[in-house]
PAFIVO-708551 format. One record per residue (C-alpha): residue number from 1; x, y, z. Coordinates in nm, 2 decimals. Example, Ala and Ser with C-alpha at 12.3 -4.5 7.8 and 13.67 -1.06 7.14 Angstrom:
<atoms>
seq xx yy zz
1 1.23 -0.45 0.78;
2 1.37 -0.11 0.71;
</atoms>
This chain:
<atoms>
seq xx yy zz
1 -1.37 1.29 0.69;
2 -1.36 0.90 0.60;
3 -1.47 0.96 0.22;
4 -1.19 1.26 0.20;
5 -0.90 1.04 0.40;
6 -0.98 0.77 0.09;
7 -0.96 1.00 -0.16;
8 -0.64 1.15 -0.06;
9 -0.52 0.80 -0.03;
10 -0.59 0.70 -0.30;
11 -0.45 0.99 -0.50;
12 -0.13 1.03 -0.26;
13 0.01 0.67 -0.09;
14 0.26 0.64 -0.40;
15 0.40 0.93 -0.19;
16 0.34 0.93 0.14;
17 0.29 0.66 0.38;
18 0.26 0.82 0.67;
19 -0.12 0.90 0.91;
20 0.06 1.24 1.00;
21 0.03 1.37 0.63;
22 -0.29 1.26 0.56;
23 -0.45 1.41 0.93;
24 -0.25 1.72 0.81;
25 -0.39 1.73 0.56;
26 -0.73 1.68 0.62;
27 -0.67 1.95 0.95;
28 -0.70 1.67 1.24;
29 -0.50 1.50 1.47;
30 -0.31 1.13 1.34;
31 -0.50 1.00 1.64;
32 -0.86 1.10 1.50;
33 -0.80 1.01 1.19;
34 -0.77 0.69 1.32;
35 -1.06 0.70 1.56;
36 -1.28 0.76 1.23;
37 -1.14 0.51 1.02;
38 -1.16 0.21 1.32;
39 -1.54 0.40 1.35;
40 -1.63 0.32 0.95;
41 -1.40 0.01 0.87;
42 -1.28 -0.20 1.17;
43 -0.87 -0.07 1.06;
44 -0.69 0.21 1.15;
45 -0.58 0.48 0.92;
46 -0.20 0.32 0.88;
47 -0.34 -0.03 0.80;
48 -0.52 0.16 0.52;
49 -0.21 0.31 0.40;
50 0.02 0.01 0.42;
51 -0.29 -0.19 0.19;
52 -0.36 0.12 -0.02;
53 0.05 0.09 -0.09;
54 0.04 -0.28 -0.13;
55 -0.24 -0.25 -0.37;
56 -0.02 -0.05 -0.57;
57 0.26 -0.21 -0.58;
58 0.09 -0.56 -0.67;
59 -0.02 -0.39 -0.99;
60 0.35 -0.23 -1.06;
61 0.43 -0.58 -1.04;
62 0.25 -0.76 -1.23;
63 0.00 -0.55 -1.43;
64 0.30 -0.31 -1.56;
65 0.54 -0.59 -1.50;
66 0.83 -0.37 -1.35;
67 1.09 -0.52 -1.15;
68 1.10 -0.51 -0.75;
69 1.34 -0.18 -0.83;
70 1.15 0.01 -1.04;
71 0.84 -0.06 -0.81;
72 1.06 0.14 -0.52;
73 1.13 0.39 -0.70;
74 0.79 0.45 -0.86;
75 0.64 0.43 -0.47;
76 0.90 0.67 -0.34;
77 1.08 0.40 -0.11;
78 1.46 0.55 0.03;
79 1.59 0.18 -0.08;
80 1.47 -0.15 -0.21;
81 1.54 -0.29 0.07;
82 1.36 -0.05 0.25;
83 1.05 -0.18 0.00;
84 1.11 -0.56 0.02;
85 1.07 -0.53 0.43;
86 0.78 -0.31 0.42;
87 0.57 -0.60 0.16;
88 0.71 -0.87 0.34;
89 0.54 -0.74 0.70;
90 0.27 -0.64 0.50;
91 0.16 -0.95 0.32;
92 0.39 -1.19 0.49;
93 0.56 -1.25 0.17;
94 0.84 -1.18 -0.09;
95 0.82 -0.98 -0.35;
96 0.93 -1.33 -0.55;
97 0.69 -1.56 -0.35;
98 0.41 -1.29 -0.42;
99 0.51 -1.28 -0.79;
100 0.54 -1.65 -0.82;
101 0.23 -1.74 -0.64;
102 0.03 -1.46 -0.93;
103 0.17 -1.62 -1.20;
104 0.12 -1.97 -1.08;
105 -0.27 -1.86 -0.99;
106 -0.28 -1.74 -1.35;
107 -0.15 -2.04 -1.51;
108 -0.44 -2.24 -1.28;
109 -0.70 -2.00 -1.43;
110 -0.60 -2.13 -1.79;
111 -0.63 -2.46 -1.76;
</atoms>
């Protein structure tokens, strides 16, 4: 069930962010889902989501260099809004401080 949650993950959290779809699914409850995923990895199934969407989204941004807007749209946020609060409780920062603190690591790396 882990191995099948990842894959579905992986192949649908530019969609959906939510354990109900995924336990649906996968034909099990959102709680169990969770139960397994605590079992294999220490985080629940929506901490997996949130970082699976994250992970995403820090590539949009700076691998395919789209802007904070396009990167909503392309992960299926209602608003951008809606998408700067969700990275900012998920890594704490802004879109901007995230971005800045990438390209400032890069420019490190060169020197």
């Amino acid at each position: 069930i882990y191995c099948k949650f990842l894959t579905a993950l992986n192949k649908h959290s530019q969609e959906h962010r939510d354990v109900q779809y995924y336990a649906k699914l996968l034909k099990i409850s959102s709680k169990y889902l969770s139960f397994i995923c605590i079992g294999y990895s220490m985080k629940n199934a929506s901490t997996w989501i949130d970082e699976s969407v994250i992970q995403k989204a820090k590539t949009l941004m700076t691998v395919r260099k789209y802007n904070t807007q396009q990167t909503s749209e392309i992960l299926h946020f209602p608003a951008v809004s809606c998408y700067r609060r969700f990275f900012k409780r998920v890594t704490g920062m802004t879109t901007g401080e995230y971005l800045n603190s990438f390209w400032k690591d890069i420019q490190t790396r060169r020197v």
